[in-house]
Backbone as JSON, one array per atom type, in Angstrom:
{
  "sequence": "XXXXXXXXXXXXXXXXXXXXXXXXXXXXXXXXXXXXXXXXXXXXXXXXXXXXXXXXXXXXXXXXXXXXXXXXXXXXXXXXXXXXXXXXXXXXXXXXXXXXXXXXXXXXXXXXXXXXXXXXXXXXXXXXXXXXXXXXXXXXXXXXXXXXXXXXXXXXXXXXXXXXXXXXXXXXXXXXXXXXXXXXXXXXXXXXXXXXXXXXXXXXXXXXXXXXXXXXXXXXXXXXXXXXXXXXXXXXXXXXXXXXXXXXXXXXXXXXXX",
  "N": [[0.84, -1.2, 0.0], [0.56, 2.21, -0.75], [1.92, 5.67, 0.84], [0.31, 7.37, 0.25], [-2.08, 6.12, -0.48], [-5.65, 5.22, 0.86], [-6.52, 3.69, 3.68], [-9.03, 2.68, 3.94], [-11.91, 2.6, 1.34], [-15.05, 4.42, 0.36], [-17.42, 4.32, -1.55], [-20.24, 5.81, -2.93], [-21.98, 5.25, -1.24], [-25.55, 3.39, -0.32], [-28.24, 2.53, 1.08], [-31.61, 1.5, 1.64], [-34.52, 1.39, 3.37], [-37.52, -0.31, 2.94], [-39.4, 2.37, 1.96], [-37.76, 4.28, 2.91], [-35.06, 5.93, 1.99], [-32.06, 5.46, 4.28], [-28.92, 5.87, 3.9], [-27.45, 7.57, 1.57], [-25.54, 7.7, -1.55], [-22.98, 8.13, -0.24], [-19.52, 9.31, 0.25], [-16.67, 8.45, 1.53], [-13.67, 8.1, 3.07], [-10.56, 7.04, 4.52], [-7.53, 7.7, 6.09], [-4.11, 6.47, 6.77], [-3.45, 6.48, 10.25], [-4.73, 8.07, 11.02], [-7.83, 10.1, 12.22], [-11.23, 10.03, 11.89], [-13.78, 11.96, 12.38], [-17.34, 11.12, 12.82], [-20.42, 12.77, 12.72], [-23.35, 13.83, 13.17], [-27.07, 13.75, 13.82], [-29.3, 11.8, 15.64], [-30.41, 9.44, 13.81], [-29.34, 10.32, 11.75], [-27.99, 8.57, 9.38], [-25.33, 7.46, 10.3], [-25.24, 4.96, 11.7], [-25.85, 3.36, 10.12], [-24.25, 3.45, 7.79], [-21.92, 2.75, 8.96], [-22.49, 0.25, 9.89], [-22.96, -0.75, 6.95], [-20.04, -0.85, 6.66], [-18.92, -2.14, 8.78], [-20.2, -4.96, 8.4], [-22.14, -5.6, 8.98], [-23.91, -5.02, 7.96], [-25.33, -5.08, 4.13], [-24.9, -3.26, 1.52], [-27.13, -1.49, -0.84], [-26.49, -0.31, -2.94], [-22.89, 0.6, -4.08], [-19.24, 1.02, -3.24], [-16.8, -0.88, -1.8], [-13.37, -0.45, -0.46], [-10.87, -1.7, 0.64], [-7.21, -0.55, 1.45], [-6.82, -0.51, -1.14], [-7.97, -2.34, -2.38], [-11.04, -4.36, -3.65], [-13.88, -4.99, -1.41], [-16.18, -7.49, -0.48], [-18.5, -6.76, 1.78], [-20.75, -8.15, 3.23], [-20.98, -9.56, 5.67], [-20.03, -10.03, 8.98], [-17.51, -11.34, 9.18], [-16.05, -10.81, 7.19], [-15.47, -8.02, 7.38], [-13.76, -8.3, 9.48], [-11.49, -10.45, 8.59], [-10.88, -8.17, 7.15], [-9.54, -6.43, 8.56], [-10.88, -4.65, 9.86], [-12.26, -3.71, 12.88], [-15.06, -3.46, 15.19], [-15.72, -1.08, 17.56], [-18.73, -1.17, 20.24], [-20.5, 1.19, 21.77], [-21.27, -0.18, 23.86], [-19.28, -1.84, 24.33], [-19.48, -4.59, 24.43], [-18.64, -7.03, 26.14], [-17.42, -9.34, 28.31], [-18.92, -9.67, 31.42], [-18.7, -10.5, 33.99], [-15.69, -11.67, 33.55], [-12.17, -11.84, 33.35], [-9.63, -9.16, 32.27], [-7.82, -10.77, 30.65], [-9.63, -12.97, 29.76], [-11.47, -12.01, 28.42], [-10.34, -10.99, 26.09], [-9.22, -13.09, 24.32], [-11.93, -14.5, 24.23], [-13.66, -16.84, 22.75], [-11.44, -17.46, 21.27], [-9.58, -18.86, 22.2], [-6.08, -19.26, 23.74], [-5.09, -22.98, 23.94], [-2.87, -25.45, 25.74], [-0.76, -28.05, 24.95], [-1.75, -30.32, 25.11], [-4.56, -29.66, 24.57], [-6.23, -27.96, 27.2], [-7.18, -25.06, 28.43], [-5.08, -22.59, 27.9], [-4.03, -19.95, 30.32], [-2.03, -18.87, 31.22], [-0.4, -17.94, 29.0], [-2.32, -16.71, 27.72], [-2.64, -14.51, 29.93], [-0.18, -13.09, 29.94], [0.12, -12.32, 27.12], [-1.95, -10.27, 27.12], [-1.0, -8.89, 29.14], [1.62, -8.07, 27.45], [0.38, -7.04, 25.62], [-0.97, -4.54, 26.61], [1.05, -2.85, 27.82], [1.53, -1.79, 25.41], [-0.6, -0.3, 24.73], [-1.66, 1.23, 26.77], [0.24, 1.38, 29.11], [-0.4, 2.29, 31.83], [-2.42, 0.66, 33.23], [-3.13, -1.87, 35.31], [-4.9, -3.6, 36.27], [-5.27, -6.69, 35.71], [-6.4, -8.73, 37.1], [-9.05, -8.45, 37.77], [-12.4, -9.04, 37.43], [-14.43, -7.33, 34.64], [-16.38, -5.81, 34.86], [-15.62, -4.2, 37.61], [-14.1, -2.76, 36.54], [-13.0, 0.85, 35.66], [-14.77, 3.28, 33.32], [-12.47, 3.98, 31.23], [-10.81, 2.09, 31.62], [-12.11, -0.15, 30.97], [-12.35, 1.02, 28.33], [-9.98, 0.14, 27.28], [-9.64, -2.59, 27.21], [-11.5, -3.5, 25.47], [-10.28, -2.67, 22.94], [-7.59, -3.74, 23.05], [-8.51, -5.87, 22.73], [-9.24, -5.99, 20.13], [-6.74, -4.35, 18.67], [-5.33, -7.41, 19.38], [-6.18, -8.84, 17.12], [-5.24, -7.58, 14.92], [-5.99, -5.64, 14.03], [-6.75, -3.37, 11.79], [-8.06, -0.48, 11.13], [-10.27, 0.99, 13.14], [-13.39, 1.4, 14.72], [-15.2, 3.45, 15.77], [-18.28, 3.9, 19.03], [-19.38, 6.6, 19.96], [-17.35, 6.77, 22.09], [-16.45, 8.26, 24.84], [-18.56, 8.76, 25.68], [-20.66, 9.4, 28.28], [-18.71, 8.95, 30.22], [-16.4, 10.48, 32.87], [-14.33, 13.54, 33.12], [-11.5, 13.06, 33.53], [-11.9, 9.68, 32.93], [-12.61, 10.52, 30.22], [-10.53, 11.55, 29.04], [-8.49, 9.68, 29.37], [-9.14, 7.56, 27.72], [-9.14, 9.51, 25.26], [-6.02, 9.88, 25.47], [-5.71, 6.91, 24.67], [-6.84, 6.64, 21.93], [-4.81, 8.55, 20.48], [-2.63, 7.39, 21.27], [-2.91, 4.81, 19.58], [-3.16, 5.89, 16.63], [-0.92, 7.11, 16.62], [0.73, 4.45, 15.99], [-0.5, 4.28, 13.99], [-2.94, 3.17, 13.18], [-5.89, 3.41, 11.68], [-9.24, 5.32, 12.25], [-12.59, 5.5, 12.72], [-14.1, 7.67, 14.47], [-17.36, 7.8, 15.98], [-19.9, 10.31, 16.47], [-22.66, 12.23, 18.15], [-21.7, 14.27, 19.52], [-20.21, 17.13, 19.32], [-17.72, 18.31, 20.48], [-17.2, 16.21, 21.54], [-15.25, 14.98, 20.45], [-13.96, 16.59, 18.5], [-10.91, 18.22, 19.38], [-9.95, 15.36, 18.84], [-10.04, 14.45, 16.35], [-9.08, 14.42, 12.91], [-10.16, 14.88, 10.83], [-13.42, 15.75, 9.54], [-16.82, 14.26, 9.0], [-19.42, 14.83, 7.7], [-23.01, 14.07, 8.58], [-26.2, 14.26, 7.12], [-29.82, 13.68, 7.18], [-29.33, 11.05, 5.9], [-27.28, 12.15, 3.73], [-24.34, 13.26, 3.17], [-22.99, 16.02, 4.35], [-20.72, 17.71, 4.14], [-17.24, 16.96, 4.27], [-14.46, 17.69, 5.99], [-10.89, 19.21, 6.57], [-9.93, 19.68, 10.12], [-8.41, 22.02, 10.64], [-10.02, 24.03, 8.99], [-12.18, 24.51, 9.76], [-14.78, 25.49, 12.65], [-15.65, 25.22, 15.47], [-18.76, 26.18, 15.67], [-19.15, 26.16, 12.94], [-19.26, 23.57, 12.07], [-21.28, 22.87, 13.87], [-23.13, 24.26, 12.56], [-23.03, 22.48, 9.81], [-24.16, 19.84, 11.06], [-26.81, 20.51, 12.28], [-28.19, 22.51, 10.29], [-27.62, 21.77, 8.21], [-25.34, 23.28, 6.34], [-22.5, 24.35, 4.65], [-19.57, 24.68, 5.56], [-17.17, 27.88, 5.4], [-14.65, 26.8, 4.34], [-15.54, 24.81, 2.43], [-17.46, 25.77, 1.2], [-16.12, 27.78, -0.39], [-14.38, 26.59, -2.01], [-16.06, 25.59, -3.41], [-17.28, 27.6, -4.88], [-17.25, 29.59, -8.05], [-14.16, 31.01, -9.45], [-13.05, 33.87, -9.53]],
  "CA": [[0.0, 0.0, 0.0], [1.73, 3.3, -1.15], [1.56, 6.31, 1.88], [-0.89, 8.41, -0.08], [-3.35, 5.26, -0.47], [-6.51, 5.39, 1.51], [-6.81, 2.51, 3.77], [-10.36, 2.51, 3.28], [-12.61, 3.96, 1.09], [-16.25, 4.64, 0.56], [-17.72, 5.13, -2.7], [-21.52, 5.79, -3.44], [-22.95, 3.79, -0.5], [-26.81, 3.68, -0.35], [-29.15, 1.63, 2.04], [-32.58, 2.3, 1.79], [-35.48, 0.45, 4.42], [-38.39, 0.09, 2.17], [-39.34, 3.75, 0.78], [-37.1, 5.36, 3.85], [-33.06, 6.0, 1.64], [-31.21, 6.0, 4.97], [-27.84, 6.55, 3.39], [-27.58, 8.3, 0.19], [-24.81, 8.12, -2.08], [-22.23, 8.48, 0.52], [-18.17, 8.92, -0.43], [-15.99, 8.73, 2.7], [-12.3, 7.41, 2.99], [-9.71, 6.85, 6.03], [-5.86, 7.06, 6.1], [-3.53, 5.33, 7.88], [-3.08, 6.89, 11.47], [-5.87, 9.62, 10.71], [-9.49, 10.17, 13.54], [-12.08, 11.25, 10.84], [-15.1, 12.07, 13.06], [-18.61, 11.22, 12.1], [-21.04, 13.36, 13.31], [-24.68, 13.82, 12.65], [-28.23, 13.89, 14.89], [-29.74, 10.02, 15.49], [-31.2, 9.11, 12.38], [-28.5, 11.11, 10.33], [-27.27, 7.66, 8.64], [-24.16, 7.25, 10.71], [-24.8, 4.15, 12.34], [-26.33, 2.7, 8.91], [-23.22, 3.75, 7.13], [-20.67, 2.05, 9.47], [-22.92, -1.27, 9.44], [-22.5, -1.55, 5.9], [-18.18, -1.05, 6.59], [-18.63, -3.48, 9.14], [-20.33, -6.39, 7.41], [-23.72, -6.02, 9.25], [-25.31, -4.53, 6.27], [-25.0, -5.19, 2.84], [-24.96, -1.93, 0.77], [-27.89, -1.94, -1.83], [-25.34, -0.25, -3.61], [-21.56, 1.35, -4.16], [-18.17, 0.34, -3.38], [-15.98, -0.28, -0.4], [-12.21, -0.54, -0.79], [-9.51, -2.0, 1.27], [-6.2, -0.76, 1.44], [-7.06, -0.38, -2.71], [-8.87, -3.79, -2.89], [-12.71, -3.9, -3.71], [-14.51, -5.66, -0.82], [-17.87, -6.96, -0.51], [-19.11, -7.03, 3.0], [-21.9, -9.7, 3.45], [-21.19, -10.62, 6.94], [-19.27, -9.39, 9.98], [-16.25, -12.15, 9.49], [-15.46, -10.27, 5.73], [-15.21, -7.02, 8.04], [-12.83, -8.52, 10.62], [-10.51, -10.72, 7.64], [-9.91, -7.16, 6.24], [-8.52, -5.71, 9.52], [-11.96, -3.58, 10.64], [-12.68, -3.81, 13.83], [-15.74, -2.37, 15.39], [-15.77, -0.98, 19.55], [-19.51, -0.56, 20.21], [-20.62, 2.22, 22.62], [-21.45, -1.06, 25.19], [-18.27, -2.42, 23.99], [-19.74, -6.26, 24.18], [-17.2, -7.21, 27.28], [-17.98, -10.52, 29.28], [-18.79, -8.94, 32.79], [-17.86, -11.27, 35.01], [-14.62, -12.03, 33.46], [-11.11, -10.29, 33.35], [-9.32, -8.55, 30.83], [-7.59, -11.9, 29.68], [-10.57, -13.94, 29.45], [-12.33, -11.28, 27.04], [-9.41, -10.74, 24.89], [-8.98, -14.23, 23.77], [-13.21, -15.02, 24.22], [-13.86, -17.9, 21.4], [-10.06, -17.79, 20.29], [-8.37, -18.71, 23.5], [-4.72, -20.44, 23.42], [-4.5, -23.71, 24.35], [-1.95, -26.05, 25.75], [-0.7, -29.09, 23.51], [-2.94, -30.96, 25.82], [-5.93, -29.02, 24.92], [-6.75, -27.75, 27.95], [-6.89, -23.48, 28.33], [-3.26, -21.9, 28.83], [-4.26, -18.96, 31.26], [-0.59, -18.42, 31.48], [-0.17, -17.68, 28.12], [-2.88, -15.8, 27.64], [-2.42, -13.07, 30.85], [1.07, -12.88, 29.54], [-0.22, -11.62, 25.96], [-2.6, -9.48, 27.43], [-0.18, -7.93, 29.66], [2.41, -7.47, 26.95], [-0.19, -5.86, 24.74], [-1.63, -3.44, 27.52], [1.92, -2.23, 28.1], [1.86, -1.03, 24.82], [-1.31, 0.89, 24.48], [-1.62, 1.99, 28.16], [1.02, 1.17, 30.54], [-0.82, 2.18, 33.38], [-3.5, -0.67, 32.87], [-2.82, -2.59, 36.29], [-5.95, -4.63, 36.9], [-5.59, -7.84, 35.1], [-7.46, -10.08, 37.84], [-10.66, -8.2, 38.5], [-13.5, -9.11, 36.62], [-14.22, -6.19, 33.9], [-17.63, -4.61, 35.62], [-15.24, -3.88, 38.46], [-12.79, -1.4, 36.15], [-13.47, 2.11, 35.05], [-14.63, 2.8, 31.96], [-11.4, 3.85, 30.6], [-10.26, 0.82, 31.58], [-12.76, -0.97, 30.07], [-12.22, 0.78, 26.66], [-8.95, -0.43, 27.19], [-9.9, -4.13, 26.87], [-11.92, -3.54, 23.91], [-9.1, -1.68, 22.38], [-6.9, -4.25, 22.9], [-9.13, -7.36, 22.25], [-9.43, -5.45, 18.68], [-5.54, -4.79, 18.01], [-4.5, -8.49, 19.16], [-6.3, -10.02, 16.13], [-4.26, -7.31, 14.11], [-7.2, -4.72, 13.37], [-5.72, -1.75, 11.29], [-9.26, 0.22, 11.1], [-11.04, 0.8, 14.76], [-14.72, 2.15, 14.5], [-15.57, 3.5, 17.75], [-19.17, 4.37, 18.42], [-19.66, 7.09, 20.98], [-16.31, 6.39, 23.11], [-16.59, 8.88, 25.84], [-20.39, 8.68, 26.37], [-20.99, 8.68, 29.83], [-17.41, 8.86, 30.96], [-16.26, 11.36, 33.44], [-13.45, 14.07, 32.59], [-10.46, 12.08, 33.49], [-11.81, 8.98, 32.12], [-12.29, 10.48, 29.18], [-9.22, 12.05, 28.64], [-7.65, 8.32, 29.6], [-9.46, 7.38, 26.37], [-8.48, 10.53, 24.49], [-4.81, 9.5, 25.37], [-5.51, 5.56, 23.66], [-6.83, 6.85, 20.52], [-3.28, 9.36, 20.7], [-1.48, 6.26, 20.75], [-3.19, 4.17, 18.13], [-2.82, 7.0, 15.73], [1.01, 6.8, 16.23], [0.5, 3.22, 15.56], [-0.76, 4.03, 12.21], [-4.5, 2.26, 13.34], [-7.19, 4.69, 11.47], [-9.93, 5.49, 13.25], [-13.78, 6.42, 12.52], [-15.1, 8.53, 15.94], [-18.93, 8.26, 15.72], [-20.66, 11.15, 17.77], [-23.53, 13.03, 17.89], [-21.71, 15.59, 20.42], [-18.8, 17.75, 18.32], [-17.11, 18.71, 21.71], [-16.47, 15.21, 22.46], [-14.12, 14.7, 19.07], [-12.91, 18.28, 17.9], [-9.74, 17.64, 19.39], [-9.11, 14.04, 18.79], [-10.02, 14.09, 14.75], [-8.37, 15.18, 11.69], [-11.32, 15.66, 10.03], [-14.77, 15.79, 10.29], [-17.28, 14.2, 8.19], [-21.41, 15.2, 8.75], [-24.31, 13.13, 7.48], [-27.72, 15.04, 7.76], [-30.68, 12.96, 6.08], [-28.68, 9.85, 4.55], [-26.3, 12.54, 2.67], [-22.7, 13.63, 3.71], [-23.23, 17.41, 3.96], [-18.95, 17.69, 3.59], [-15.9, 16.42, 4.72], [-13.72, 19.11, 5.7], [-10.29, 19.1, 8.12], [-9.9, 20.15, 11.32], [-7.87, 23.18, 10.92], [-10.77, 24.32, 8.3], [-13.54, 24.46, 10.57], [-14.67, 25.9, 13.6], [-16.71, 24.21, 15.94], [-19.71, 27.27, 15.08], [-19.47, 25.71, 11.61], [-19.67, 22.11, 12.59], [-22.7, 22.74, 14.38], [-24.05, 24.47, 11.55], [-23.25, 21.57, 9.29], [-25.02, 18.98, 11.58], [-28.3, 20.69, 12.21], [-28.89, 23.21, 9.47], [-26.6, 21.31, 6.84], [-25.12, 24.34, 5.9], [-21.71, 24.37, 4.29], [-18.32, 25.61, 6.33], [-16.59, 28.9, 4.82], [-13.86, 26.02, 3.69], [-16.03, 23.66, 1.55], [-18.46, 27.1, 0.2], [-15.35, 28.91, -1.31], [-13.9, 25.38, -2.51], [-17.02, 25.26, -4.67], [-17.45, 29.0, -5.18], [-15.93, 29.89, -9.23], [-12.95, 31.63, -9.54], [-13.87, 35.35, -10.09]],
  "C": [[0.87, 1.24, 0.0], [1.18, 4.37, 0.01], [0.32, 7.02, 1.43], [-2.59, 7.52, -0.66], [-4.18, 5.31, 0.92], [-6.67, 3.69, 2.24], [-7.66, 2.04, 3.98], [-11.13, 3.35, 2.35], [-13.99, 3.5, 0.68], [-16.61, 4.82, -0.47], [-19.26, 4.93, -2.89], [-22.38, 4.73, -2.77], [-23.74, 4.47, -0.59], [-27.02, 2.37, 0.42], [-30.37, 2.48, 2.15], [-33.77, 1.04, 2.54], [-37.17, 0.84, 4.0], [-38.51, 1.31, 1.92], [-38.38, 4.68, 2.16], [-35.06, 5.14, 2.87], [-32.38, 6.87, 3.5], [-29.8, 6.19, 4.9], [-28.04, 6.68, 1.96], [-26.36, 8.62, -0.44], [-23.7, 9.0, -1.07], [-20.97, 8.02, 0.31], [-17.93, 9.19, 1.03], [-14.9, 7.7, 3.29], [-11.44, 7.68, 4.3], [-8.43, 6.73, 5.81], [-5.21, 6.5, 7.35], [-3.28, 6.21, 8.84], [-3.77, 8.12, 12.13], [-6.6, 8.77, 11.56], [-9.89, 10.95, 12.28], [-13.5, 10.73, 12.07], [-16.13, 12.1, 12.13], [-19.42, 11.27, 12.71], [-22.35, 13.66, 12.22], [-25.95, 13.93, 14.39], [-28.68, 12.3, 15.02], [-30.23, 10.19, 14.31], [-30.7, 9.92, 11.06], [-28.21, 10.13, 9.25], [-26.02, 7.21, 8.84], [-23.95, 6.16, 11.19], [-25.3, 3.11, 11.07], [-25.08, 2.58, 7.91], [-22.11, 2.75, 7.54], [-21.1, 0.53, 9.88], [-22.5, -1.37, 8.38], [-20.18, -1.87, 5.85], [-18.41, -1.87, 7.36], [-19.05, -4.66, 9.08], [-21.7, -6.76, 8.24], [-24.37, -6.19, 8.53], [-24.97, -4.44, 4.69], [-25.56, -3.52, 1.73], [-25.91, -2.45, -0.17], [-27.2, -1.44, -3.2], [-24.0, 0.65, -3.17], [-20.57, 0.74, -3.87], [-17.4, 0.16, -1.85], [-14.44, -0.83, -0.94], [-11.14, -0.26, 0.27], [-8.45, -1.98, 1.2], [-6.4, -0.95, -0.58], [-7.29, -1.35, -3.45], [-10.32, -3.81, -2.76], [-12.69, -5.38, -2.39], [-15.79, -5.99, -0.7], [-18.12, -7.34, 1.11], [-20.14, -7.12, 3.48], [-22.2, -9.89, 4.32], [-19.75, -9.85, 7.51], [-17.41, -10.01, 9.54], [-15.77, -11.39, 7.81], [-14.43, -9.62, 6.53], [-13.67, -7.33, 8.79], [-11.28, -9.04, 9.76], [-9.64, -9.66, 6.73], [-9.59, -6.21, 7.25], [-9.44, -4.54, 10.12], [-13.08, -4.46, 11.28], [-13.92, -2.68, 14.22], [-15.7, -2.39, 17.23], [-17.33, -0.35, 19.26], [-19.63, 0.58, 21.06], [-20.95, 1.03, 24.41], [-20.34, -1.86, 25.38], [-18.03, -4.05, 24.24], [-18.6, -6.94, 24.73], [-18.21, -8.14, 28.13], [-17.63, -9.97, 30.73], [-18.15, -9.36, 33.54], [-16.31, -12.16, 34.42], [-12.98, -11.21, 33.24], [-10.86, -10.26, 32.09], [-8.84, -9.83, 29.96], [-8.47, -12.42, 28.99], [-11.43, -13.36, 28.23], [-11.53, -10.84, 25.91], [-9.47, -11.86, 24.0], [-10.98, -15.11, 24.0], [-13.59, -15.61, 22.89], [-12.33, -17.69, 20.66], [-9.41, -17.85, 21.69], [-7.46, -19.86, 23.09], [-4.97, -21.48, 24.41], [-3.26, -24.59, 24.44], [-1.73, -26.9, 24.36], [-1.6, -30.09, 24.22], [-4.7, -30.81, 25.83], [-6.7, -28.58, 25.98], [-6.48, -26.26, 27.73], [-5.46, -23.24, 29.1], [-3.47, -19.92, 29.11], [-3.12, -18.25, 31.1], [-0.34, -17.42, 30.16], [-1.0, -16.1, 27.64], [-2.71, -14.24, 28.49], [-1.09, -12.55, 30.02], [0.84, -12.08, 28.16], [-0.86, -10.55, 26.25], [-1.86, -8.29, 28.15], [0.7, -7.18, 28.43], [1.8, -6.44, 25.74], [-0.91, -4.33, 25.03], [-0.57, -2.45, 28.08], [2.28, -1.38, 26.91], [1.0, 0.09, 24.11], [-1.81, 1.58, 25.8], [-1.24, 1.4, 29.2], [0.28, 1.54, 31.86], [-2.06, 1.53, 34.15], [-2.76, -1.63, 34.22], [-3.76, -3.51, 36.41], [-6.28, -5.68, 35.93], [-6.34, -8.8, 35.75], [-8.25, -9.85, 37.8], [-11.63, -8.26, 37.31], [-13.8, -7.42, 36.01], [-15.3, -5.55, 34.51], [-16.57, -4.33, 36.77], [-14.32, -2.58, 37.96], [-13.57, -0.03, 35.44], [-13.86, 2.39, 33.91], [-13.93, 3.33, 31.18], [-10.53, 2.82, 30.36], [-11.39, -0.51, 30.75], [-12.84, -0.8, 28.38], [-11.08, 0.19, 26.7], [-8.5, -2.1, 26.57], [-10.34, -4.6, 25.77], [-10.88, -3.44, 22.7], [-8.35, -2.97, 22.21], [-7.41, -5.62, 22.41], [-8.62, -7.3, 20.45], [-8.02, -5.5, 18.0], [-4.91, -6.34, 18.54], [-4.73, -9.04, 18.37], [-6.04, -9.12, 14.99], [-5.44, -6.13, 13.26], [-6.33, -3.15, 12.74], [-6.84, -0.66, 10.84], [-10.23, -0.37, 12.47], [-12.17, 1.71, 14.12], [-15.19, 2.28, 15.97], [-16.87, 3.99, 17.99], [-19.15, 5.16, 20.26], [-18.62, 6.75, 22.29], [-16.55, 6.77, 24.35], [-17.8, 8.84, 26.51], [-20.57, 7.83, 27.79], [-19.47, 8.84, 30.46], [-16.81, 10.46, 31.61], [-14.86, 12.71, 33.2], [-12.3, 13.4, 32.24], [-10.21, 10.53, 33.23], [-11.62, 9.29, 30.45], [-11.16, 11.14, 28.59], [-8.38, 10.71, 28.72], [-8.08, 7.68, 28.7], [-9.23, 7.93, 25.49], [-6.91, 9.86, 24.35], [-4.33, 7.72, 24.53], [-5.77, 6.13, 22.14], [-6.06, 7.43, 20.04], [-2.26, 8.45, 20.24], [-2.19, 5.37, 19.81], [-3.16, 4.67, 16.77], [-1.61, 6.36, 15.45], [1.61, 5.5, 15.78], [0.08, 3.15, 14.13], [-1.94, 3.35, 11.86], [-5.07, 3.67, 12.55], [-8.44, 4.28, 12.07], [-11.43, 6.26, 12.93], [-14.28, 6.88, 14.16], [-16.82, 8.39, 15.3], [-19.36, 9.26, 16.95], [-21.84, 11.7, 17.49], [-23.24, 14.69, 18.68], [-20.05, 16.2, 19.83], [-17.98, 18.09, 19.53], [-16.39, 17.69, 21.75], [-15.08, 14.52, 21.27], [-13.29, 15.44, 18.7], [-11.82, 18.07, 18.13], [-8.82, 16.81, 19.02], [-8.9, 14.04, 17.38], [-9.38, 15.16, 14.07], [-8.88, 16.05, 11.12], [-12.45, 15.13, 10.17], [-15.75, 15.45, 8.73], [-19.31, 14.17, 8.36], [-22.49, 14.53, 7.95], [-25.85, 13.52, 8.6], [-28.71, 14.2, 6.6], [-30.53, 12.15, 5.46], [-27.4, 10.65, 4.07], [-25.35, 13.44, 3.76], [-22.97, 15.23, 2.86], [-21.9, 17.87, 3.82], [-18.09, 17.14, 4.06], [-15.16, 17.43, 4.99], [-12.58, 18.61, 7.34], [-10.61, 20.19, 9.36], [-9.6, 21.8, 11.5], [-8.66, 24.45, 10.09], [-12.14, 25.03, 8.78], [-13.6, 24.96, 11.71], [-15.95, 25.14, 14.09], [-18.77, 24.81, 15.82], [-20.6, 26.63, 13.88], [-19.69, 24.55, 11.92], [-20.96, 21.76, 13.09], [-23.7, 23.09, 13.58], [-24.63, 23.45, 10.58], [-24.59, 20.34, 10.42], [-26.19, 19.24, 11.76], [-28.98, 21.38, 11.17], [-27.98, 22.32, 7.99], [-26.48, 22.1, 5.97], [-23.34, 23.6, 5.94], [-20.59, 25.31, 4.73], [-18.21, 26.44, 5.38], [-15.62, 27.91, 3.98], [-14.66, 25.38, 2.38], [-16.75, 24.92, 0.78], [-17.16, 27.33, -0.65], [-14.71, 27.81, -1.9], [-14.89, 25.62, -3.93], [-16.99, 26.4, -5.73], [-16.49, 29.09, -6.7], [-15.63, 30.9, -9.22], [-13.55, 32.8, -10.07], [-12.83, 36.49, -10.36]]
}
């Protein structure tokens, strides 16, 4: 894959639920180590959109493209074989068990004896938690017992041990208190530098502005622009999402040369 290839991309999705088109001809691409936020109101087409990338929903039409290979995504296990992972907003974590036990849940190592190698497993878990947040201490305690920074943590890491190079996060912070969510702010920091790309889903522009590159808004099914970070002001962002009005960046883009 060459640096200026997209390691996903989006071309002319549509999904429509008998006469309701909840996405509409929607383009929208991801590079390697890039946060493109996707923001909208409920029923913008954001969580319809990132079903069909992750192999819930079959597009009625358009394209998706891996790393600059066409994919069709049918079924969740496409999604996962082409390195996109999804973290829900409940992040689907076995309560009563620890961080090991949900990392390796239906793929756990066993011995040559076939029996479960515990050992093995904490040991992976540890060495992979040292490298997206060293200060991850609580490997014994069942996961309802950890914070929920620490619990994205588990997700996070469940996701890069089976080698995920596209994270879809839906609503990360939701619900999480300052200094959790800044202890989540600081994982998606380091998976960046890792070169993971990263869709943010939100409905609240506050809780992303910072973390993303760029910002992409879907009002009604249709992607009202794409526009970076340094382009936009959070004024305009808000504009886009409720009035789907067009930043000063993307207007004078269009605007001819006079």
């Amino acid at each position: 894959m060459s640096a200026s290839q997209p390691l996903v991309e989006m071309r002319g999705m549509t999904k429509s639920f008998g006469g309701v088109v909840a996405v509409d001809n929607v383009d929208l691409s991801l590079r390697r180590g890039e946060v493109v936020g996707l923001l909208g109101h409920n029923g913008a087409g954001k969580s319809t959109l990132i079903k069909m990338l992750s192999g819930a929903l079959r597009a009625d039409s358009g394209e998706i493209r891996v790393q600059g290979a066409p994919v069709v995504m049918d079924n969740p296990r496409k999604a996962k074989d082409a390195g996109i992972e999804t973290i829900y907003q409940n992040l689907a974590l076995a309560e009563n068990l620890d961080a090991a036990a949900n990392l390796f849940l239906g793929r756990e190592i066993l011995t040559r004896f076939g029996f479960l190698d515990e050992v093995a497993m904490e040991n992976e878990t540890r060495n992979l938690m040292k490298r997206i947040n060293p200060n991850f201490t609580n490997f014994v305690q069942p996961v309802h017992q950890l914070s929920g920074g620490q619990r994205q943590s588990v997700a996070i890491a469940r996701a890069l041990y089976f080698e995920a190079k596209i994270l879809i996060m839906d609503e990360p912070t939701a619900a999480l208190g300052p200094q959790e969510t800044e202890q989540v702010s600081e994982l998606i920091r380091s998976l960046q530098r890792e070169g993971i790309g990263i869709f943010l889903i939100s409905h609240d522009i506050h809780d992303v502005f910072d973390l993303s590159d760029r910002f992409a808004v879907l009002k009604n099914g249709r992607n009202v622009g794409t526009v970076d970070r340094d382009q936009v002001t959070k004024d305009e962002l808000l504009g886009m999402v409720i009035m789907g009005n067009q930043p000063a960046a993307l207007a004078g883009a269009a605007a001819p040369a006079g």
